[in-house]
C-alpha positions in Angstrom: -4.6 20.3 -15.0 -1.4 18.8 -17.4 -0.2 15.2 -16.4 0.6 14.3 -12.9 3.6 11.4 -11.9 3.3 10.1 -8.7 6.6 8.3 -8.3 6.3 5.2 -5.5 3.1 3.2 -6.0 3.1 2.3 -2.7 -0.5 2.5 -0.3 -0.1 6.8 -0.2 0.8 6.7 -3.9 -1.9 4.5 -5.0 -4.6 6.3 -2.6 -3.1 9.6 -4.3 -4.3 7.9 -7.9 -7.3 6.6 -7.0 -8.6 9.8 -5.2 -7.5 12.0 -8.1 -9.4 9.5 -10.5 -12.4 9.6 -8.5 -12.6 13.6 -8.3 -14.1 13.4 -11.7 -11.8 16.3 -13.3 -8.9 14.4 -14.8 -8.8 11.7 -16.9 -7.0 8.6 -16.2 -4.2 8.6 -18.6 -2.9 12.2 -17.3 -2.2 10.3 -14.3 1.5 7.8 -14.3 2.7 5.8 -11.6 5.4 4.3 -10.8 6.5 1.4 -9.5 10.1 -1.3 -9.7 7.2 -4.4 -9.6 4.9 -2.6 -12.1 2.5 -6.1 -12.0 1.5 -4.7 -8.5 -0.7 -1.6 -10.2 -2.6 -3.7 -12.3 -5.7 -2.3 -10.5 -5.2 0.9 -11.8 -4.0 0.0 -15.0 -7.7 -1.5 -15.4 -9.1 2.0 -14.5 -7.4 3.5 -17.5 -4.5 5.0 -15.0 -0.8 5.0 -16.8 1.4 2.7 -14.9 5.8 2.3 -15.4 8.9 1.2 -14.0 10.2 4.1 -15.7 10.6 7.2 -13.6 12.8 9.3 -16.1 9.9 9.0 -18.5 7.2 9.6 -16.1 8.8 13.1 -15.0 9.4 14.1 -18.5 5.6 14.0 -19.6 4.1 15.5 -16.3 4.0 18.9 -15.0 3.5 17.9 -10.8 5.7 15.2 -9.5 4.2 13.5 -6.2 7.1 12.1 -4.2 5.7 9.1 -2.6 8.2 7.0 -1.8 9.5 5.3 1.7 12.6 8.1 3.5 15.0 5.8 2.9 14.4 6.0 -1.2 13.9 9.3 -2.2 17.8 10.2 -2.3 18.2 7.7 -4.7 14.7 8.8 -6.7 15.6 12.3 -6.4 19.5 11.5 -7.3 17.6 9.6 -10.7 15.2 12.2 -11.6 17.0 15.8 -10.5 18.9 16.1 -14.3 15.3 16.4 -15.6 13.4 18.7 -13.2 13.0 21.9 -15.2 11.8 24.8 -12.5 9.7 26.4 -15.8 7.2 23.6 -16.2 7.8 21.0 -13.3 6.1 21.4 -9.4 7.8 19.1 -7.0 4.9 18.0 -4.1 6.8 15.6 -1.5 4.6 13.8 0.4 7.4 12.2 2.3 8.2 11.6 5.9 10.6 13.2 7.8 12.0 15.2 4.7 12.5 18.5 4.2 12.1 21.5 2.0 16.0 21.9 2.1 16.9 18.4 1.7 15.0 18.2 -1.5 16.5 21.2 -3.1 20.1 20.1 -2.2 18.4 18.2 -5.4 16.5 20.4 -7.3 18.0 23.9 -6.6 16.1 26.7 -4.7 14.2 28.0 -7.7 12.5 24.9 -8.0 8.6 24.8 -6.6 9.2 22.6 -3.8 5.7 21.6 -1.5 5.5 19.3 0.8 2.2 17.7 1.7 0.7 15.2 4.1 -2.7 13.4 3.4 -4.0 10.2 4.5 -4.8 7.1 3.0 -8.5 8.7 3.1 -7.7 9.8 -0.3 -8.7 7.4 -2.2 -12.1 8.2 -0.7 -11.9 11.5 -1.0 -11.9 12.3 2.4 -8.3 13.0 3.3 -7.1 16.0 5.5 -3.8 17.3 4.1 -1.5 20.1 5.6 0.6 21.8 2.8 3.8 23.7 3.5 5.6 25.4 0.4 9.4 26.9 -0.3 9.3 30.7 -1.6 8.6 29.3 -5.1 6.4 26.5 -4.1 3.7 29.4 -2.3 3.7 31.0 -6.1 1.9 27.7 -7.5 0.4 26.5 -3.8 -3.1 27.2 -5.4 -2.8 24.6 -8.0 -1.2 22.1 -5.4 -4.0 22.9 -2.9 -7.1 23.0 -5.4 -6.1 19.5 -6.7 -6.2 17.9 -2.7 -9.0 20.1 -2.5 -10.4 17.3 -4.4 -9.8 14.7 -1.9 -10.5 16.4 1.2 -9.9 19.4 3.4 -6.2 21.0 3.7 -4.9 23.5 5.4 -1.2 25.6 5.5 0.9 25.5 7.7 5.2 26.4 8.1 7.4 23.4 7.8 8.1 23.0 11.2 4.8 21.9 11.6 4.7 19.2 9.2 6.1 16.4 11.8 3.0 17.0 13.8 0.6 17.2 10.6 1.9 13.6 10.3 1.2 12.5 13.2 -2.4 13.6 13.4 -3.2 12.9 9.5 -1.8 10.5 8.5 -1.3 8.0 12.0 -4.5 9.5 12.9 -6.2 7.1 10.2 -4.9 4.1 12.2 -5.9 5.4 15.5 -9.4 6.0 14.9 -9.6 2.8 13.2 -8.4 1.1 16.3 -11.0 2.9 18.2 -13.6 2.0 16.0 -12.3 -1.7 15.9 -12.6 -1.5 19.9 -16.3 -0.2 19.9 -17.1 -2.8 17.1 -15.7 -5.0 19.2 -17.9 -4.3 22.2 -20.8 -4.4 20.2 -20.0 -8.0 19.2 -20.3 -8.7 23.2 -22.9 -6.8 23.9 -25.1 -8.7 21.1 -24.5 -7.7 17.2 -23.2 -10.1 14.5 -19.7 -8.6 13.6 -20.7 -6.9 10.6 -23.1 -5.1 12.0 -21.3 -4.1 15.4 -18.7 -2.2 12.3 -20.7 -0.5 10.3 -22.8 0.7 13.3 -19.4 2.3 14.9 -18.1 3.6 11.3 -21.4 5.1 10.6 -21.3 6.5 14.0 -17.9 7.6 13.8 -18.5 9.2 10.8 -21.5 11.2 12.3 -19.7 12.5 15.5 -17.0 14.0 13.4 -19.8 15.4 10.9 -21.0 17.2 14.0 -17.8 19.1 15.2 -17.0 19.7 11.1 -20.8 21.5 10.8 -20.9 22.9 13.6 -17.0 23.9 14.7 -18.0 23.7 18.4 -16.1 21.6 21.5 -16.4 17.8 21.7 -17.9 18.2 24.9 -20.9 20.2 23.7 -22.1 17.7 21.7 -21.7 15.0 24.8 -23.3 17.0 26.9 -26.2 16.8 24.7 -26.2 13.1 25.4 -25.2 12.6 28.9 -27.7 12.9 31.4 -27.6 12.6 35.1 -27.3 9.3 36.1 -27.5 7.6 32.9 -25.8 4.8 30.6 -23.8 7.2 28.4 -22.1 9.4 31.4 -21.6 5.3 33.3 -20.1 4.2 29.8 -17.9 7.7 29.5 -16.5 7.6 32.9 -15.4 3.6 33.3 -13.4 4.2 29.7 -11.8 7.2 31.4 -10.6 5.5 35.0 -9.1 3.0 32.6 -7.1 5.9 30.7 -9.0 6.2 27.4 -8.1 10.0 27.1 -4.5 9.6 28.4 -3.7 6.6 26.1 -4.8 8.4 23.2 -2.8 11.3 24.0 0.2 9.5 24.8 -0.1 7.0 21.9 0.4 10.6 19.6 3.1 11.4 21.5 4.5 7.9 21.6 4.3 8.6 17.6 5.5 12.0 17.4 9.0 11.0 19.2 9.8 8.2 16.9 9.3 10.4 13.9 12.8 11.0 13.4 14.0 7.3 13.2 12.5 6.6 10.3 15.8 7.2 8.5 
């Protein structure tokens, strides 16, 4: 794997660094990031990771360049960095909102590998799920793209069009399970745990159920019929969080999200 730039040191960017580092297959100076307030990476700097204000230079040494900045910046990035981008040697993977394919090679030219991808701050734990959507050049080199978020989770590929909805569900989908997981924390505060114990009960739990469906690949409700009985506390629990719209809410809430999408430029 040559040098990767991630350009925007932001919380993606930085997750994007610290789940590559922790994949164990590249060292930390083939990865650069960038950043205007450089002083704000000095946590990767300590793991060995290259950090700049420079993103001419960055582009230069690397062969994939992560686009990780906020919409409203990367026509200025890409308007800084385009006279260098050299189809030969350079993959562009945009992990962008609400940014297309085309928008980018108004840029870079068509014959540019263009992918867009969308992880999740899970990254840096090497849990992320990330869709993947390529231009015709991008598919040629979509292996190597893939194989290094292989790394940090589970992808998939899917057509551009799709890739509004793959934000939505990977990357908001961090914050909604974490709100659930606040809420059951929560009630496990009131029902008697000390507050660090009432978290790491739901994360641990949380992190089981999904185990479940990832093993096994059945329906949610398979596995809660295992533990639902007639009469009992689970099915009691399950139904008063459902007359107060815990299904409808969630599905809503992703909808909610999915409309706004296009205002974030």
């Amino acid at each position: 794997m040559n040098h990767l730039a991630i350009l925007g040191g932001g919380n993606i960017g930085t997750a994007l660094a610290e789940g590559f580092l922790a994949g164990g297959d590249l060292p930390p100076s083939s990865i650069t990031v960038t950043r205007r307030r450089v002083e704000k990476l000095s946590a990767l700097q300590k793991k060995g990771i290259r950090t700049t204000h420079d993103n001419r230079q960055a582009v230069q040494e690397a062969r994939m360049i992560f686009l990780t900045v906020r919409p409203g910046q990367v026509h200025s990035l890409l308007e800084e960095i385009a006279s260098l981008l050299d189809p030969s040697r350079h993959i562009v993977v945009s992990v962008v909102t609400n940014f297309s394919i085309q928008e980018i090679e108004s840029f870079t030219g068509e014959t540019m590998p263009v992918v867009r991808a969308m992880p999740n701050t899970a990254v840096a734990v090497r849990e992320s799920m990330t869709g993947l959507a390529a231009n015709g050049p991008g598919r040629e080199v979509l292996t190597e793209v893939e194989a290094l978020f292989t790394r940090v989770g589970r992808t998939y590929i899917i057509e551009e069009k799709l890739m509004a909805a793959a934000t939505i569900l990977n990357a908001c989908g961090i914050a909604y399970f974490l709100r659930v997981i606040r809420a059951i924390s929560q009630g496990g505060i009131q029902i008697g745990f000390h507050a660090s114990e009432a978290q790491m009960i739901a994360a641990q739990v949380a992190k089981g159920a999904a185990q479940l469906l990832l093993h096994s690949g059945i329906h949610p409700e398979e596995e809660i019929d295992k533990v639902t009985t007639p009469r009992g506390v689970t099915i009691a629990g399950l139904n008063e969080m459902e007359h107060h719209g815990l299904s409808s809410a969630l599905i809503k809430g992703i909808v909610a999200s999915f409309r706004e999408i296009d205002k974030l430029r």
